[in-house]
N, CA, C and O atoms as a GROMACS GRO file, in nm:
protein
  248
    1UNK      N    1   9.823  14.152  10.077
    1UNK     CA    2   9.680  14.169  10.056
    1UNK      C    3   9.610  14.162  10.193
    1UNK      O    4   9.631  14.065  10.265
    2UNK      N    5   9.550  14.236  10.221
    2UNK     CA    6   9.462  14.261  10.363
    2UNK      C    7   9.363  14.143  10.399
    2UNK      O    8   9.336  14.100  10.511
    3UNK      N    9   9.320  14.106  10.285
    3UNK     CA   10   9.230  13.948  10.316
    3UNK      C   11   9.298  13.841  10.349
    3UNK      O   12   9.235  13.774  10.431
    4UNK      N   13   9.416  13.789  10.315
    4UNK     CA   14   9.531  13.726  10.361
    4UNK      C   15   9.521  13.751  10.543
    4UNK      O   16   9.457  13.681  10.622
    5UNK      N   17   9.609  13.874  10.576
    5UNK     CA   18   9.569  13.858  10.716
    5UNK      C   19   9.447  13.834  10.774
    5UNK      O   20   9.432  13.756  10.868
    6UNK      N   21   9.363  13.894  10.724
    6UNK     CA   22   9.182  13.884  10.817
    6UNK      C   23   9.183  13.715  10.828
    6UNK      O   24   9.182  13.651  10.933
    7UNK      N   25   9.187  13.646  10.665
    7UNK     CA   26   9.197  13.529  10.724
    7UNK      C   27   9.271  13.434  10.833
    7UNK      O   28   9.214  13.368  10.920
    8UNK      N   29   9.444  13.446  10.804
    8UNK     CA   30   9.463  13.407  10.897
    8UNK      C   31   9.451  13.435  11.036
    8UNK      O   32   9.477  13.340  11.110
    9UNK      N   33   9.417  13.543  11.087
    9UNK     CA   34   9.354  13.578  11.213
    9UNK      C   35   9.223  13.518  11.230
    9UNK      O   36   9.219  13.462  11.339
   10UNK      N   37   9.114  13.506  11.166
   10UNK     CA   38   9.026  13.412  11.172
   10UNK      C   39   8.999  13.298  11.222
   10UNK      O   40   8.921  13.244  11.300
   11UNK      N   41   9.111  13.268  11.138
   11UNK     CA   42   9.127  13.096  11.147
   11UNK      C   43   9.266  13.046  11.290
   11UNK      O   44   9.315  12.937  11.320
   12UNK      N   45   9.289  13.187  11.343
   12UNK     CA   46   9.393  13.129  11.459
   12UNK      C   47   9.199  13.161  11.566
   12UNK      O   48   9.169  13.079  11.652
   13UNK      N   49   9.128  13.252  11.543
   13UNK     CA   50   9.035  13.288  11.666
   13UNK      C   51   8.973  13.113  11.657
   13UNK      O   52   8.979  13.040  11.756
   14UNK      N   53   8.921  13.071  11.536
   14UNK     CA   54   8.859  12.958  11.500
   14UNK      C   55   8.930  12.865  11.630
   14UNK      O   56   8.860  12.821  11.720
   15UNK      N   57   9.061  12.846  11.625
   15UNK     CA   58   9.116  12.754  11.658
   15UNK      C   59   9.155  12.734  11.784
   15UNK      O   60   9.192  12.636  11.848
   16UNK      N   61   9.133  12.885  11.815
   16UNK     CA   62   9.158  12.838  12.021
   16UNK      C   63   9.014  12.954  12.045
   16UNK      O   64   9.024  13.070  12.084
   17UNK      N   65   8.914  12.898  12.018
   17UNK     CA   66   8.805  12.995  12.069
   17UNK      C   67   8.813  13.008  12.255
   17UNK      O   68   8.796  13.120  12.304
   18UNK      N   69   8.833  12.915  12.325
   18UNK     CA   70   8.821  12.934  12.457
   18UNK      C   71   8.898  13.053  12.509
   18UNK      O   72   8.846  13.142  12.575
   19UNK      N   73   9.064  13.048  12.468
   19UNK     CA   74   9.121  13.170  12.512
   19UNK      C   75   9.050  13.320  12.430
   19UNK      O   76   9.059  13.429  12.486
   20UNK      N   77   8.990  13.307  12.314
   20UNK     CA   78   8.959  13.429  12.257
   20UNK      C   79   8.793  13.501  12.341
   20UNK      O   80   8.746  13.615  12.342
   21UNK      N   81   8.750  13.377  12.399
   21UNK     CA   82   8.614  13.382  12.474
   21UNK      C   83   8.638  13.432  12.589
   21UNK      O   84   8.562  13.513  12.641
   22UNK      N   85   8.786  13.374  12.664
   22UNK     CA   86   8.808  13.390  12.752
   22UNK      C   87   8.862  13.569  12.766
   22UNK      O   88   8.779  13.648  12.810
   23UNK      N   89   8.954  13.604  12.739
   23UNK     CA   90   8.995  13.722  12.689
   23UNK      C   91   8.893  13.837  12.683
   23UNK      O   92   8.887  13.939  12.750
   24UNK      N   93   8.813  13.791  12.580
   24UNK     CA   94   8.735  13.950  12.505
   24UNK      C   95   8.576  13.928  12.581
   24UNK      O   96   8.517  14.013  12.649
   25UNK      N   97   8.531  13.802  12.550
   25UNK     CA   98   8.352  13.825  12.535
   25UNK      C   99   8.328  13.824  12.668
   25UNK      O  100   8.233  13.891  12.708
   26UNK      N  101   8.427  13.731  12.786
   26UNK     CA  102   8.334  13.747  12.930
   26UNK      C  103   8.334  13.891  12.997
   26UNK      O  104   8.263  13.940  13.085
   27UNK      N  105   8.468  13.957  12.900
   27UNK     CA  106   8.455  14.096  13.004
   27UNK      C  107   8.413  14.166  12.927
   27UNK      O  108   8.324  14.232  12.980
   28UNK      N  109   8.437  14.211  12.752
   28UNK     CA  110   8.332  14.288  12.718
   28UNK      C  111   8.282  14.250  12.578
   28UNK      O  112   8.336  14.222  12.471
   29UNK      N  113   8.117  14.264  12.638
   29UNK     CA  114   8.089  14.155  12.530
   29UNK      C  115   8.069  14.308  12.385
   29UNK      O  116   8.053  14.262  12.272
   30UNK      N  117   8.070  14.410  12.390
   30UNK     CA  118   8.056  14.505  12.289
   30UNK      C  119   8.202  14.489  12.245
   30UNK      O  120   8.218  14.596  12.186
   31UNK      N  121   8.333  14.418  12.234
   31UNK     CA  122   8.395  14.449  12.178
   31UNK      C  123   8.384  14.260  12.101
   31UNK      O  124   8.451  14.257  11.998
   32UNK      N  125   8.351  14.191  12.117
   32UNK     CA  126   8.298  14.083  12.091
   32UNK      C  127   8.181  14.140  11.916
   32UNK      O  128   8.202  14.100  11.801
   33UNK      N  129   8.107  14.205  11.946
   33UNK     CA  130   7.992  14.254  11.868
   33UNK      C  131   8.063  14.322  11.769
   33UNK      O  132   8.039  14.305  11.650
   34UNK      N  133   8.178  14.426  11.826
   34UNK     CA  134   8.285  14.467  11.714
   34UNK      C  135   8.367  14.388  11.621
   34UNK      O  136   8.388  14.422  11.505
   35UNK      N  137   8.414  14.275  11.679
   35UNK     CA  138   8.504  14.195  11.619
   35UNK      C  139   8.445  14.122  11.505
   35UNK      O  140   8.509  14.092  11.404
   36UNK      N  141   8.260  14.080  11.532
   36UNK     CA  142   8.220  14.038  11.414
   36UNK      C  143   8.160  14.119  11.346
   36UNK      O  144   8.137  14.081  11.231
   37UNK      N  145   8.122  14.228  11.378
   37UNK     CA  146   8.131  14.352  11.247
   37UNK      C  147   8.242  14.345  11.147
   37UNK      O  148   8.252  14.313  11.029
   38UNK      N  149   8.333  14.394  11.257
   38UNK     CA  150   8.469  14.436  11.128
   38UNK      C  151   8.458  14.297  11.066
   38UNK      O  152   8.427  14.294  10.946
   39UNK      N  153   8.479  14.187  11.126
   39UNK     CA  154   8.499  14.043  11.003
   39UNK      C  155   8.386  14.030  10.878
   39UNK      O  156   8.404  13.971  10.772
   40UNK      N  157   8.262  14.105  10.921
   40UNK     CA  158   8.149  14.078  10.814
   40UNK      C  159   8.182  14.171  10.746
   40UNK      O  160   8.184  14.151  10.624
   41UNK      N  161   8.223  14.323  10.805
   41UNK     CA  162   8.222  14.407  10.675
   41UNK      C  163   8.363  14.418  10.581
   41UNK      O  164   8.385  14.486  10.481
   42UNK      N  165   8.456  14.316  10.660
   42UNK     CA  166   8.598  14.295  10.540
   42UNK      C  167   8.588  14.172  10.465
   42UNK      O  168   8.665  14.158  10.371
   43UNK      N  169   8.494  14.068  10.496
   43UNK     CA  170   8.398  13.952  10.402
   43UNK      C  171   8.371  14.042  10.269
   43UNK      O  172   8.427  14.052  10.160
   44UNK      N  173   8.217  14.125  10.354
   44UNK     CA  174   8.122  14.209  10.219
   44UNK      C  175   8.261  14.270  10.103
   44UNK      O  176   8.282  14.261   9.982
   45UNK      N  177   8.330  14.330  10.214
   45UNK     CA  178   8.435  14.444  10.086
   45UNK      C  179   8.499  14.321   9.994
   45UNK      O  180   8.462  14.312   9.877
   46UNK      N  181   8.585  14.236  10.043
   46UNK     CA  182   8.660  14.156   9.965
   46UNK      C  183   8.596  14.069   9.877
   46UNK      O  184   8.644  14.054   9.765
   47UNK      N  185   8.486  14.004   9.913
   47UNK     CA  186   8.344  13.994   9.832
   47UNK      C  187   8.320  14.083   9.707
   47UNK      O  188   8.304  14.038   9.594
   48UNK      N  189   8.320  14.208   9.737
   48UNK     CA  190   8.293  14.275   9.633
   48UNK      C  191   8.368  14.336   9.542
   48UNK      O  192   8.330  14.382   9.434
   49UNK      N  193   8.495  14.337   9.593
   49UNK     CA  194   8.652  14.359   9.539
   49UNK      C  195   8.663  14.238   9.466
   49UNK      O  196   8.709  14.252   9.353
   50UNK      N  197   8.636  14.135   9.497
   50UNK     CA  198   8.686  14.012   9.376
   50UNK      C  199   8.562  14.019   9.318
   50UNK      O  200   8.568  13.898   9.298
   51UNK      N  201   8.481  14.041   9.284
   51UNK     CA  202   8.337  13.974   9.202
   51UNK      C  203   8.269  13.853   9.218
   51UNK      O  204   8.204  13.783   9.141
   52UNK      N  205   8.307  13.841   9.368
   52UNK     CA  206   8.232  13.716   9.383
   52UNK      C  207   8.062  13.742   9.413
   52UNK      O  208   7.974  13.658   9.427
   53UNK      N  209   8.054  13.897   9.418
   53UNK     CA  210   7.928  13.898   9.537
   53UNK      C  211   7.891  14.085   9.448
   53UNK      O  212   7.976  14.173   9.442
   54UNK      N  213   7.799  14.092   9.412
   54UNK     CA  214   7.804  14.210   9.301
   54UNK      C  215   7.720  14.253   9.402
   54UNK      O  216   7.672  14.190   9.496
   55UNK      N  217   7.702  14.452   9.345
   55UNK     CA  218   7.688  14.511   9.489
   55UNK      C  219   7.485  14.513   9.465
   55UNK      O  220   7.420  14.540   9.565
   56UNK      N  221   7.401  14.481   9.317
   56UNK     CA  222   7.261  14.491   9.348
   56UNK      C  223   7.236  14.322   9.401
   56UNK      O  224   7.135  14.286   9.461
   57UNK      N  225   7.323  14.255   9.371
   57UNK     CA  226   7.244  14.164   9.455
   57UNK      C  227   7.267  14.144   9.641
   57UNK      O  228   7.204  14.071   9.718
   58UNK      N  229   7.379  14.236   9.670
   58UNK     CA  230   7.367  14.295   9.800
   58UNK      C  231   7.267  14.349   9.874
   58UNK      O  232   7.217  14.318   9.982
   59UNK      N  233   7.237  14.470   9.763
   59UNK     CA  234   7.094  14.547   9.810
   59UNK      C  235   6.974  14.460   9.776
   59UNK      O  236   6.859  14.482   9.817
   60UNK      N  237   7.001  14.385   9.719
   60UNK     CA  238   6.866  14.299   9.683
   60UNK      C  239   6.848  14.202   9.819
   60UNK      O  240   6.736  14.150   9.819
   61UNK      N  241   6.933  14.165   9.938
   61UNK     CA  242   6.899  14.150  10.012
   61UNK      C  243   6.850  14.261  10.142
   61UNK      O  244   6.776  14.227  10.234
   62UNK      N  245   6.904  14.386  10.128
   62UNK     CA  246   6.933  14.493  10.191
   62UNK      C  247   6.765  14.475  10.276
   62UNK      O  248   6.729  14.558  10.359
   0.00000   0.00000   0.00000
């Protein structure tokens, strides 16, 4: 299941943020801006793939 990995990749960035800071955001911070895109928009999908998160009360924040 694809949410399986996202999480555990998550939770390894969670856990050594300095090397992941160190690595990506001091040299570019647009791929930094990417990394929490893709994590918000595989949240929203898997969110909405299980029914935790239905898609008008999505747009109801939209």
């Amino acid at each position: 299941m694809p949410g399986v990995q996202l999480d555990i990749y998550y939770v390894t960035i969670i856990h050594s943020p300095a090397i992941f800071r160190r690595t990506i955001m001091s040299r570019r911070p647009m791929t930094w801006t990417a990394v929490h895109l893709a994590l918000a928009s595989a949240a929203t999908w898997f969110l909405l793939e299980s029914g935790a998160l239905s898609s008008a009360l999505l747009f109801s924040f939209h």
